[in-house]
N, C-alpha and C positions, 0 to 999 in steps of 0.2 A: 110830375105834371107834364102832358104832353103840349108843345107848341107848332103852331105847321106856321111858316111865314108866307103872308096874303101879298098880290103884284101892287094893292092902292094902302103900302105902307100902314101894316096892322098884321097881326097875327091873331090867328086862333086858339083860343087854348081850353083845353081840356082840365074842366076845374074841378076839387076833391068829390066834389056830389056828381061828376062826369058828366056835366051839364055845357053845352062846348061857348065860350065866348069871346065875342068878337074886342080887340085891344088896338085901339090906334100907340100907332109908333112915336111918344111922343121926342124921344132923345135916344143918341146912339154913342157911346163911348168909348175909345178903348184908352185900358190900362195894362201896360207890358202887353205882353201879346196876344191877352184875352181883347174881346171886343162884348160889350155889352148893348144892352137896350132897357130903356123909363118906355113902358108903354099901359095903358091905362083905360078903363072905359070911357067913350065920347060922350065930353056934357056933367064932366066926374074931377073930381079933389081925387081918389084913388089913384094911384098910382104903383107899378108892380116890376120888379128888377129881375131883370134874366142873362145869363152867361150865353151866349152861342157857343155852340161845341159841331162840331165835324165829324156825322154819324154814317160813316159808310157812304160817304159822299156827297150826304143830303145837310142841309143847317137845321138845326136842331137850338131849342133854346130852354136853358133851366133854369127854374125859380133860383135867384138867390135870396136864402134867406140872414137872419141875424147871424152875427159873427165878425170879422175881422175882414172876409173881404168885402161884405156888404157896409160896413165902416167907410171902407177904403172907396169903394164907390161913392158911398155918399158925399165921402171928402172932396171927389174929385166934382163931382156933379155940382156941389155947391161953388167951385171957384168959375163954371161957367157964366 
């Protein structure tokens, strides 16, 4: 899933049907030395977990899905 990050705090993302959608930024994280983002459609209970990673120089961000670090996110995001 591709994401491009927007200047009014939201990103774009490029969803499985390639349909591109707009995500406000709603929470920004970091664990060790990842940094994360909660960002979600405006006016929406949804909500969508993405890792930033450092793609040839540009920010790049990727679904995280189930598993042990989206766990660990959650744990963290819930003691906010």
């Amino acid at each position: 899933m591709k994401a491009k990050y927007n200047s009014d705090k939201s990103i774009s993302v490029e969803m499985e049907s390639g349909k591109i959608e707009k995500l406000q930024i709603l929470e920004e994280l970091n664990i060790g030395s990842n940094h994360y983002i909660i960002a979600g459609p405006e006016n929406s209970d949804e909500a969508y977990a993405y890792k930033t990673v450092d793609a040839n120089g540009f920010r790049e961000f990727e679904a995280v899905g189930p598993g042990k670090e989206f766990d660990k996110l959650l744990q963290e995001y819930n003691k906010m």
